[in-house]
N, C-alpha and C positions, 0 to 999 in steps of 0.2 A: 196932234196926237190921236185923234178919233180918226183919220184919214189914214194913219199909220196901222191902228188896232184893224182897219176892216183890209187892209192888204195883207195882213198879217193872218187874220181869220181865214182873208179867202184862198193863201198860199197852204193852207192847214186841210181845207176842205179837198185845194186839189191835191195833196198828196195823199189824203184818206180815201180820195176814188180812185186810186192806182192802187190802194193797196198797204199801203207802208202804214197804216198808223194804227192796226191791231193787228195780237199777233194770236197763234193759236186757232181752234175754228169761229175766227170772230167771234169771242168771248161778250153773252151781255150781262152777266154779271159781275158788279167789282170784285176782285179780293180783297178782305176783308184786312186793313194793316193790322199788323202786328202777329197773323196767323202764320204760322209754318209753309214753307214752300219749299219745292225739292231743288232746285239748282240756282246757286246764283249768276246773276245775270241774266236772269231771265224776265222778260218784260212781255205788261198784259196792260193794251191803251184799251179803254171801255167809255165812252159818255164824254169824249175829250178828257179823258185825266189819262197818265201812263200809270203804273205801279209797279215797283221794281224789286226783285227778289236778291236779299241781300243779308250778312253774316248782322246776326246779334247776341254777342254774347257766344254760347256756343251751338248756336241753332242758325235757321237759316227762317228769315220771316219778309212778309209782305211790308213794303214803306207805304209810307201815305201817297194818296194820289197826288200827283204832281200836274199842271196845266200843261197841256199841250202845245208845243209852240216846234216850229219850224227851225234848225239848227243850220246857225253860218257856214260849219262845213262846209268843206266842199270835196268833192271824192272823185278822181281822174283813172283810169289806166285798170280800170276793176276787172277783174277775171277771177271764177269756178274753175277750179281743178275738175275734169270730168270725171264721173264715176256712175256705177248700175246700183250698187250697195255700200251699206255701211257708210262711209265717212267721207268729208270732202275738207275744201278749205277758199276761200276769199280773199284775194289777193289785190292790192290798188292803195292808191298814193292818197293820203287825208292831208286837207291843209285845213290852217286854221287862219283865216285873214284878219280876227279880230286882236283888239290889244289884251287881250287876258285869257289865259290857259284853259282851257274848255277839257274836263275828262270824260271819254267813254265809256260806258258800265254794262251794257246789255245790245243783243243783237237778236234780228229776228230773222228767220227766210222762210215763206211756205215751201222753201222744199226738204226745211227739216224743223221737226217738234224743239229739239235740242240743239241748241247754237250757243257756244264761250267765246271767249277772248284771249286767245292762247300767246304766251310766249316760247321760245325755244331756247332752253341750256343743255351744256356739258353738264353730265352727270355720271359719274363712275366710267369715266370714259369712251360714254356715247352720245347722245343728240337725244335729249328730253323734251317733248313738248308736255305744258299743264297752262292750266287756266292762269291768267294772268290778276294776282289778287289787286285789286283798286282798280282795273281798267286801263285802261288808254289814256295819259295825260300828252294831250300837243300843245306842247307853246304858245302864246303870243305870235301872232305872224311867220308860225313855223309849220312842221308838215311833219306826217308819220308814215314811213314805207312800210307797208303788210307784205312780205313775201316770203317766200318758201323757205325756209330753216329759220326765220326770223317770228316774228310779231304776225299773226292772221285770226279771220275769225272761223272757227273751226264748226264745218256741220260733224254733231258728233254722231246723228243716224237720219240719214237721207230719208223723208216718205216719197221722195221718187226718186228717177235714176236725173244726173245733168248729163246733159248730151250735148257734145260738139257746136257750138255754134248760139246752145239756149242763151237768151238775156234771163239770169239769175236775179230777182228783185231781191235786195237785203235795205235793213235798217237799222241804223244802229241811233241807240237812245244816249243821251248825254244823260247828267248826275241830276240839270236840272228837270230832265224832262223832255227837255231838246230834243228830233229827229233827225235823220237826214237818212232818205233814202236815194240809194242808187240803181240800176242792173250792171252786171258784173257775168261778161260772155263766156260761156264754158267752153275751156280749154285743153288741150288734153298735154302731161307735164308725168313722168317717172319719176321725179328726183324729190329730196327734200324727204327721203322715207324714216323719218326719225319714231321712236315708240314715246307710247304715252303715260303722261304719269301721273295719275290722277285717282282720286274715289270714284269718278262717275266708273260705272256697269262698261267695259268696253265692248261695242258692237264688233259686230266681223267687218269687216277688210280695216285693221288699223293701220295701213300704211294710208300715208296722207295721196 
């Protein structure tokens, strides 16, 4: 078990020197649980703990810090929609190889402030995308396709452009805390233009 804890530590360390294990401008103050937060799903690792912005009640509040551990995920076939402005999306194949259903809640990419977990419905007879409320649940030994009219994770405002060819770093946080980051090569794709439907403020270029 202690030979297991220091592979585990040191699988932790190195995906925090890539990058994936805080989001925002490397935040080094905790948020405070239980304080108000503007979007859920939105996640801030600080001191190895994560902290996840999430519905209470009828507010949106900071959970407790949760330990940082490295997530069995595993995430194949990933691609960015390219874009200059406004909005993008995350596309690629999640499996889950363990025997018990692992949910996703938050996502992070420094190439945007703001990242959901969108699903896509019929709606008044057009093609709705909104945040996906509880996350991502994959199976036991099963898999989840993110792609374009479907299930993705959505940059809702780019702070750069993705360009043709960039590896995209994203991570996405499990319920426990869990990570798993990827790159995800930016591609360039027209289709899948469905509108959104959502509280968040929408930025300009809302097609996906």
């Amino acid at each position: 078990m202690h030979a297991y804890k220091k592979i585990v530590a040191a699988s932790v360390l190195a995906v925090a020197a890539a990058g994936g294990l805080a989001t925002g401008a490397q935040a080094h103050n905790s948020p405070t649980p239980g304080a108000s937060c503007d979007m859920s799903g939105t996640t801030q690792t600080v001191h190895e703990k994560t902290y996840i912005c999430g519905p209470s009640g009828a507010k949106l509040v900071w959970g407790k810090g949760l330990p940082v551990s490295v997530s069995p995920l595993k995430v194949s076939d990933a691609w960015t929609k390219v874009a200059s402005t406004g909005m993008s999306a995350t596309f690629g194949v999640i499996k889950n190889p363990t025997n018990a259903p692992i949910t996703i809640v938050g996502a992070y990419s420094p190439y945007s402030p703001m990242d959901q977990l969108h699903e896509t419905l019929m709606k008044d007879g057009s093609m709705v995308m909104q945040q996906k409320q509880g996350g991502f649940t994959i199976p036991a030994g099963g898999s989840l396709t993110l792609e374009p009219g479907g299930n993705h994770v959505m940059f809702m405002k780019l702070a750069k452009p993705v360009k043709a060819g960039a590896l995209v770093p994203v991570t996405l946080t499990t319920s426990t805390g869990a990570q798993v980051t990827f790159k995800a090569i930016g591609k360039v794709f027209n289709g899948a233009n469905e509108t959104y439907n959502g509280a968040t403020p929408m930025p300009s270029g809302m097609k996906m």
